[in-house]
C-alpha positions in Angstrom: -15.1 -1.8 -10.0 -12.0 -2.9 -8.2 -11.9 -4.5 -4.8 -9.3 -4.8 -2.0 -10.5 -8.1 -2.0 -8.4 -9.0 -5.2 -5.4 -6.9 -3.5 -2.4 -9.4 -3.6 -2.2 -8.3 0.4 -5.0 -11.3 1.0 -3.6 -13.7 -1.4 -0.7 -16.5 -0.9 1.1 -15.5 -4.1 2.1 -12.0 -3.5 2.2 -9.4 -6.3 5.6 -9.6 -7.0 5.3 -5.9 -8.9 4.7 -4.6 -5.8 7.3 -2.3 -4.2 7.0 -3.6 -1.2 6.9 -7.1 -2.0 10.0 -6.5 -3.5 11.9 -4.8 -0.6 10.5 -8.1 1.9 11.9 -10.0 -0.3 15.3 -8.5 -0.4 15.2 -7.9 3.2 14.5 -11.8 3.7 16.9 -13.2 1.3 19.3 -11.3 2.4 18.7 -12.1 6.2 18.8 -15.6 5.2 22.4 -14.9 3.9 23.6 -13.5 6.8 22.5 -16.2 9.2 24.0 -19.0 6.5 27.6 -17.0 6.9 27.4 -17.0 10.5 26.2 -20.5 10.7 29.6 -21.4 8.1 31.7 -19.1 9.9 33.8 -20.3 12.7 34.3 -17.1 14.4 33.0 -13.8 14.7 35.3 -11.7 12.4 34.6 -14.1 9.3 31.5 -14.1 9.1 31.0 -10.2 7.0 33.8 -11.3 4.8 31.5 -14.8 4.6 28.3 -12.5 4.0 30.0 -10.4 1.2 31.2 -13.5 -0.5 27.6 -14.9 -0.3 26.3 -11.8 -1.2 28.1 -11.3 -4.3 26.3 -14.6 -5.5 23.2 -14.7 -4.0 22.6 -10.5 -5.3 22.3 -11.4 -8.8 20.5 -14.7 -8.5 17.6 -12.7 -6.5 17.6 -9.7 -8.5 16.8 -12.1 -11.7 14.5 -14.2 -10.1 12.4 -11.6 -8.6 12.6 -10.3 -12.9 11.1 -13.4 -13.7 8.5 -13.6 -11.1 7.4 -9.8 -11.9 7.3 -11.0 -15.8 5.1 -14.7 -14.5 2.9 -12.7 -12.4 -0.2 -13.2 -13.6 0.6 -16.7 -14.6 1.3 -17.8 -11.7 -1.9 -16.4 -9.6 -3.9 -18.0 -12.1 -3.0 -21.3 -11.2 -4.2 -23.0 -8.0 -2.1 -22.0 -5.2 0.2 -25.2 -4.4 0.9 -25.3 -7.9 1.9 -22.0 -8.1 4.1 -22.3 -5.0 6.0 -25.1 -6.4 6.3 -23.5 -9.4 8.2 -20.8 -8.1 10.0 -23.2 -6.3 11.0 -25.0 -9.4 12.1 -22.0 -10.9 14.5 -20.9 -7.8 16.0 -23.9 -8.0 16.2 -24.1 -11.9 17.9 -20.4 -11.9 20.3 -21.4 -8.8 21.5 -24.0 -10.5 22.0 -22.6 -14.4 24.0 -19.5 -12.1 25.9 -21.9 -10.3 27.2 -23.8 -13.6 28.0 -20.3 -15.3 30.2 -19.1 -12.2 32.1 -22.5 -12.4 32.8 -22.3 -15.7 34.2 -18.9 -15.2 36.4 -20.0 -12.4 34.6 -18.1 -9.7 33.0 -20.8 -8.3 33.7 -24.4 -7.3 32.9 -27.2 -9.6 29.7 -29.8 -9.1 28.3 -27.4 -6.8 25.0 -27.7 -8.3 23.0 -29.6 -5.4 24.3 -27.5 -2.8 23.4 -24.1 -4.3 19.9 -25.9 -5.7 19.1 -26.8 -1.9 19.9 -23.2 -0.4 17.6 -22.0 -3.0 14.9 -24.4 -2.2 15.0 -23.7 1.1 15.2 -19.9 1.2 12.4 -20.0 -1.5 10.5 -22.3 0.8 11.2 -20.3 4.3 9.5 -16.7 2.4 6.6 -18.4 0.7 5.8 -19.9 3.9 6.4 -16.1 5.4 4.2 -14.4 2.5 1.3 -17.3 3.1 1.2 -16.5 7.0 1.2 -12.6 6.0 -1.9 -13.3 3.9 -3.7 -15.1 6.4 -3.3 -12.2 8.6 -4.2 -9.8 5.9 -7.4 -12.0 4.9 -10.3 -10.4 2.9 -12.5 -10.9 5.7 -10.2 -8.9 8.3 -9.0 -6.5 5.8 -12.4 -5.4 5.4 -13.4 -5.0 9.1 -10.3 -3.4 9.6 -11.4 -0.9 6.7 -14.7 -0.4 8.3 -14.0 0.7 11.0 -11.3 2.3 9.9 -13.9 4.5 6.9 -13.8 8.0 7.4 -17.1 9.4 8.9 -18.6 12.7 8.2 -17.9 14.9 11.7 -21.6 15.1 13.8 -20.4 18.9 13.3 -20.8 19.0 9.9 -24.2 17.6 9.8 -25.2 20.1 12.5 -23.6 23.0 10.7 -25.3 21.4 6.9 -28.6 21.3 9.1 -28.8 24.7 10.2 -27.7 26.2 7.0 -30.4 23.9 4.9 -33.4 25.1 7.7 -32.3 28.9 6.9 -32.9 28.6 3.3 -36.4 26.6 3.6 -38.3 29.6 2.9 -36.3 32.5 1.2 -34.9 29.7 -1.5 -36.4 26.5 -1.1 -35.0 25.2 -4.5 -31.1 25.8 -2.9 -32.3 24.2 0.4 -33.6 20.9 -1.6 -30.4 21.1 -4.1 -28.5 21.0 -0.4 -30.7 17.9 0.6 -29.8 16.0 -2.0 -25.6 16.9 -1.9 -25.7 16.0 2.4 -27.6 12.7 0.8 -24.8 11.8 -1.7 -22.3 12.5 0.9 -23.6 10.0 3.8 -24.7 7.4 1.4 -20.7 7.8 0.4 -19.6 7.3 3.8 -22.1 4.1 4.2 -20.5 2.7 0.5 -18.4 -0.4 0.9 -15.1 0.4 2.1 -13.6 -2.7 -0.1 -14.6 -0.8 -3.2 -12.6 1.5 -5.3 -14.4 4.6 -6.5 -13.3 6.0 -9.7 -11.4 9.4 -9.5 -14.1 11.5 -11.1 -16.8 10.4 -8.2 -14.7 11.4 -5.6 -14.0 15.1 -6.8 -17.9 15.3 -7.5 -18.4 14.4 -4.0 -15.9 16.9 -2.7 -17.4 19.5 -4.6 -21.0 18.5 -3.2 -19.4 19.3 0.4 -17.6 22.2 -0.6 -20.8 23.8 -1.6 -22.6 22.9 1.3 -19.7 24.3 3.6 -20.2 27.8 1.2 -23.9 28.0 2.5 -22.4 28.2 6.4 -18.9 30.2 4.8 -20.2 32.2 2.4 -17.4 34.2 0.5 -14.9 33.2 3.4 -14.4 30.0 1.3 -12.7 30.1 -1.7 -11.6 27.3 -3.4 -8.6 26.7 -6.5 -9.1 23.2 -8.1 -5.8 22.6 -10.2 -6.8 19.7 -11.8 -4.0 18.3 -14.9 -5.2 16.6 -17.9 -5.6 13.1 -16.3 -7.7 9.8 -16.8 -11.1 10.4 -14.6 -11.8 6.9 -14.5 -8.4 6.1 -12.4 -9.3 3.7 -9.2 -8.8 5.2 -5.8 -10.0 4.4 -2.9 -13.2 5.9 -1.4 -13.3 9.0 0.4 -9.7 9.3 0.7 -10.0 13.5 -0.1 -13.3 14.8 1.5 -11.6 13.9 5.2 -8.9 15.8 4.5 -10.9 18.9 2.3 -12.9 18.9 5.5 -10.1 19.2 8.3 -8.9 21.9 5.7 -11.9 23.5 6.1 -11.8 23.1 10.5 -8.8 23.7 10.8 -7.5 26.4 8.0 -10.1 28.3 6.5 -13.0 28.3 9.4 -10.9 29.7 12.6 -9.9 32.7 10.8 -12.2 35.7 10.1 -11.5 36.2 6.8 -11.4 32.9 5.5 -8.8 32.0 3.1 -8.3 30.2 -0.4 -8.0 26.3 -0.2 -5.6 25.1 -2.9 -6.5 21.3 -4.1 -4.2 20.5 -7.6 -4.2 16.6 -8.9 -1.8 15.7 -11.4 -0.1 12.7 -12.4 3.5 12.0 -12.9 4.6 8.8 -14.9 2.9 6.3 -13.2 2.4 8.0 -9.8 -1.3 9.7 -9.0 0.0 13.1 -6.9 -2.6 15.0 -4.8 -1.9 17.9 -2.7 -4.8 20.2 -0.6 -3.1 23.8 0.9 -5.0 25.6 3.4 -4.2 29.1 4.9 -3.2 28.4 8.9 -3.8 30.6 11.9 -2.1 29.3 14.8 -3.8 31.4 17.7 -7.1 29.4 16.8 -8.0 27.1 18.5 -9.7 24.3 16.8 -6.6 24.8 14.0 -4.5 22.8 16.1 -6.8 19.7 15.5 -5.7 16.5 16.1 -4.3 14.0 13.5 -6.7 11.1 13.2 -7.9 11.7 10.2 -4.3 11.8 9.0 -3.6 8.4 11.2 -6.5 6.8 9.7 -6.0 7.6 5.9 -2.4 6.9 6.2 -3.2 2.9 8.0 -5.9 2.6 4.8 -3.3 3.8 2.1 -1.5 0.7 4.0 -4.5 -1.9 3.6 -4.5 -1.3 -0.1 -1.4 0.2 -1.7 1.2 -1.6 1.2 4.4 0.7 0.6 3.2 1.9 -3.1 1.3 5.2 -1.3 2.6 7.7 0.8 1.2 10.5 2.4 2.8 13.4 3.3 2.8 16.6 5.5 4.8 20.1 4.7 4.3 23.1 6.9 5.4 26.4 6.9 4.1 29.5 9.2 1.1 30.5 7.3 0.1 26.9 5.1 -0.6 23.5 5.9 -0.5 21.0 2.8 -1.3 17.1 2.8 0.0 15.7 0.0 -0.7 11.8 -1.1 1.1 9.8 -3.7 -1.1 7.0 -5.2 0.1 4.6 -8.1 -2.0 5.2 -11.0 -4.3 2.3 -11.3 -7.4 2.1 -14.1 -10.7 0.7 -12.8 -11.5 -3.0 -14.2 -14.3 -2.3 -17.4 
């Protein structure tokens, strides 16, 4: 099963396929070039036209670097970690200097101004690695994992209370239902005590969800009614554990429970090119009270999608006067055989 604890978050070597690796390293590079063409710059009003001119070299340079680093990936993580950084090094200052000889011998850049443009590389290579080593320290497996524990969704004390009650009705008119109940409220907290560093594979989640579902249809009764929309997809996909039954339950709080009719609770998962898409709908009533609710579920899925995905998940909220949907974009990733 995969583990945050081979995320590219804790490691020195970032996962330069991730997006936002990527975007921190165009933001870096490119801050580095602005404070190079105000530190050339005399005055004030040169120093744009400095950065534009920089910019229209340095651009293409990082854009095929961060190609090759995306290709060396794995390479490069297998090898020990010095090693690896002064391999990317090398290969900064390698690329500088083959881009600096074509320009020249175009005419759009000065002649022998090889060791200038190999030393700007070095040192802007050596000024992020040094940036993305003290960002793994910070994000170390041992922190990322406390964080993520105390960061695990718990099952609501209500819940329990509510399971409880509904379990001791059915002890003597159906005690096959009432030990099939048992055995689903086990699953579910023997979910919530599962290492948070662990991936769960798609199909386990659902099961679980279904599991509470039916427990919350022995309080709800016909009041619940629930529209899986589930798309052809791989079952065995890696995300990370309970990531839906939160936000099925706060569904269930907050949309289908205050209202006396109950209401039909929309949950579709599809998958579009390489993007895992999961949206739950619920029916609103906003002179409830408890459907206002508070967003620390939301708050606490969103800083998890963080821990493992960095800027590669999203989760999103759209609104309108009679539904509430939660919708989370994962990137499709297959659990490790």
């Amino acid at each position: 099963m995969t583990s945050i604890r081979h995320f590219p978050a804790s490691y020195p070597l970032p996962d330069w396929r991730n997006f936002g690796v990527m975007l921190r390293l165009l933001l870096g590079a490119n801050l580095l070039a602005l404070l190079a063409a105000l530190v050339q710059t005399p005055t004030l009003a040169g120093w744009l036209p400095r950065y534009v001119e920089m910019a229209a070299l340095v651009e293409p340079l990082l854009l095929l670097v961060l190609g090759l680093l995306a290709g060396l990936r794995d390479v490069l993580r297998r090898l020990p970690v010095r090693i690896g950084q002064a391999g990317i090094v090398l290969l900064v200052a390698l690329t500088a200097a083959a881009q600096q000889l074509f320009w020249a011998s175009l005419g759009l850049a000065e002649n022998h101004g090889e060791l200038r443009a190999i030393l700007l590389a070095i040192s802007a290579s050596i000024v992020l690695l040094a940036y993305f080593e003290l960002r793994a320290h910070a994000f170390s497996p041992a922190q990322a994992e406390a964080r993520l524990v105390a960061l695990n969704a718990r099952i609501r004390p209500h819940f329990l209370f509510n399971s409880l009650n509904a379990v001791l009705s059915l002890i003597r008119a159906q005690p096959q239902k009432a030990e099939a109940a048992l055995e689903s409220l086990s699953d579910l907290f023997r979910a919530a005590m599962r290492d948070p560093a662990e991936l769960i594979t798609l199909s386990d989640e659902i099961a679980l969800c279904r599991q509470y579902l039916d427990l919350e249809k022995l309080r709800l009764g016909e009041r619940l009614a629930v529209d899986w929309q589930i798309d052809a997809i791989p079952m065995e996909m890696a995300i990370p554990p309970l990531m839906l039954q939160p936000l099925i339950e706060n569904a269930v709080y907050h949309g289908i429970e205050p209202q006396a009719e109950g209401g039909v609770m929309v949950i579709a998962i599809t998958r579009k090119q390489d993007e895992l898409l999961i949206a739950i709908c619920n029916p609103t009533n906003a002179a409830a009270e408890h459907a206002k609710g508070n967003h620390l579920a939301l708050s606490n899925i969103r800083e998890r999608l963080a821990l493992y995905y960095d800027l590669e998940a999203r989760l999103d909220i759209q609104t309108t006067p009679n539904t509430y949907e939660v919708r989370i974009i994962l990137p499709c990733r297959q659990t490790k055989p």
